[in-house]
Every structure is written in C-alpha cells, then in structure tokens.
C-alpha positions in Angstrom: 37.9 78.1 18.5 35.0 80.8 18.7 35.0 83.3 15.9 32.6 86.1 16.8 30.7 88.9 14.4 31.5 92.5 15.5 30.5 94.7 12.9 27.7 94.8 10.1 24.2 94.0 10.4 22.9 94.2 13.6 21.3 90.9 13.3 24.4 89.3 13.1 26.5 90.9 15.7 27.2 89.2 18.3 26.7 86.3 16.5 29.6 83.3 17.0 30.6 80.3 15.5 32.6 77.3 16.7 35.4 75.7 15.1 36.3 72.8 15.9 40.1 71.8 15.8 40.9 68.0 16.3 44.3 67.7 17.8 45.5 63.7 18.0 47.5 64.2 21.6 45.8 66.1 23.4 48.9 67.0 25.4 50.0 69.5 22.2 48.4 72.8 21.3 47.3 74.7 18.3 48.4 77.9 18.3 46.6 80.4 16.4 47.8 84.1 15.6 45.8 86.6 16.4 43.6 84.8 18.6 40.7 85.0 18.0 40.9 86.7 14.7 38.5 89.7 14.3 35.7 88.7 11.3 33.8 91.6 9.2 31.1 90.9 7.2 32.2 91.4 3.2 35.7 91.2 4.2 38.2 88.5 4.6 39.9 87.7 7.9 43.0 85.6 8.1 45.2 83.7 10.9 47.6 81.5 11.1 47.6 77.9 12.8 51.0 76.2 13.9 51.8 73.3 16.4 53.7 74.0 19.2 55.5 70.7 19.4 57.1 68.7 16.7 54.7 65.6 16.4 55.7 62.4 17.1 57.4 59.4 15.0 57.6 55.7 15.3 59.9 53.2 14.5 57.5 50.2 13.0 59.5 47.4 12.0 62.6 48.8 11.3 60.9 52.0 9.4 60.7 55.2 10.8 57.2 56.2 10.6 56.4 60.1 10.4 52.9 61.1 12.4 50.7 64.0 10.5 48.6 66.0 12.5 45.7 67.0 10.6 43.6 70.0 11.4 40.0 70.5 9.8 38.3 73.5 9.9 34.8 74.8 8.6 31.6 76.5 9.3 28.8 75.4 11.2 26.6 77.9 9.0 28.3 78.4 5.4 25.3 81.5 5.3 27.4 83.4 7.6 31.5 82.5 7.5 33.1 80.6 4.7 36.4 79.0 5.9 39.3 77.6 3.8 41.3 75.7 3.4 39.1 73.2 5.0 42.3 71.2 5.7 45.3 71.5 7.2 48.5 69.1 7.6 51.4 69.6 9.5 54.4 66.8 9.8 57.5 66.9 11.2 59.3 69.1 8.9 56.6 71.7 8.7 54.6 71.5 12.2 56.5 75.1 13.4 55.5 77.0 10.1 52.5 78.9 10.3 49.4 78.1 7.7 47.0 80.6 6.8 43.3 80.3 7.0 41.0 82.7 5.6 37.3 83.4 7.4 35.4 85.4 4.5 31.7 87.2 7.0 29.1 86.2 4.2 27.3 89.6 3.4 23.7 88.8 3.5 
C-alpha cells in the first residue's frame, strides 16, 4: 500500500510511503477501506483492513489446525508517518471483521 502526503509543508507533499502487507496465499486479498486513506500532517488517519476469504484450515493428525494470517504494518520513515498497531491477526472466526489502523503525518 502507498500512503501519500497531500497537505502541510510543502516539502512533504507529495511525499509517499510504502507499506508493505504480507499476505500467506497470495490468491487472497487485503481489503482496505478507504483506499488509500488520505494522511494530514498533525492529524490522525484511519482505515480498516479485512480479508476477503476465510483462511484456510488443516486437519494434521486428527486435529483441526486453524491458519492465522498475519498482517504487519509500519513506516519506512517513523520522522514522517507513525503506524499502529504494527500487527494484525485475523483467523477464521474474525478474518471478515474489519481492524483499524491509525497513520498519525508526524508534524515536523
């Protein structure tokens, strides 16, 4: 995900920053609401980050094994966005509720 600066300092307009979201099957999405989410420096931005599919489970010698999907987000440059949670886990009786994550544009 790309979060991009579009108002405050002019040096810092225009500015993005990449987040990276690790997905385990890549045949799944991560949906995120809005998308992308507008950041303001000073202020704090949120969205919210579901699954779109129920994740998988396994049956491992006789025990049904539940799959988590974790999702890890952050900051390339903690001077400019702060992010958090940093973490976010989703299993198979929560994977269609949406999580909130909070992107706080660092006033400099």
């Amino acid at each position: 995900m790309v979060l991009t600066v579009t108002k405050g300092a002019p040096e810092y307009v225009g500015q993005q920053q990449r987040i990276p979201l690790n997905v385990t099957d890549e045949l799944r999405e991560i949906v995120l609401s809005p998308d992308p989410p507008a950041i303001v420096e000073g202020r704090d931005s949120t969205y919210t980050v579901r699954l779109s599919h129920r994740p998988a489970s396994s049956l491992v010698g006789g025990h049904l094994l539940e799959q988590t999907v974790s999702v890890s987000t952050y900051s390339s440059d903690e001077r400019v966005l702060s992010i958090r949670p940093a973490l976010l886990c989703f299993t198979t009786d929560n994977w269609d509720v949406a999580q909130t994550v909070t992107v706080t544009g660092v006033t400099d």
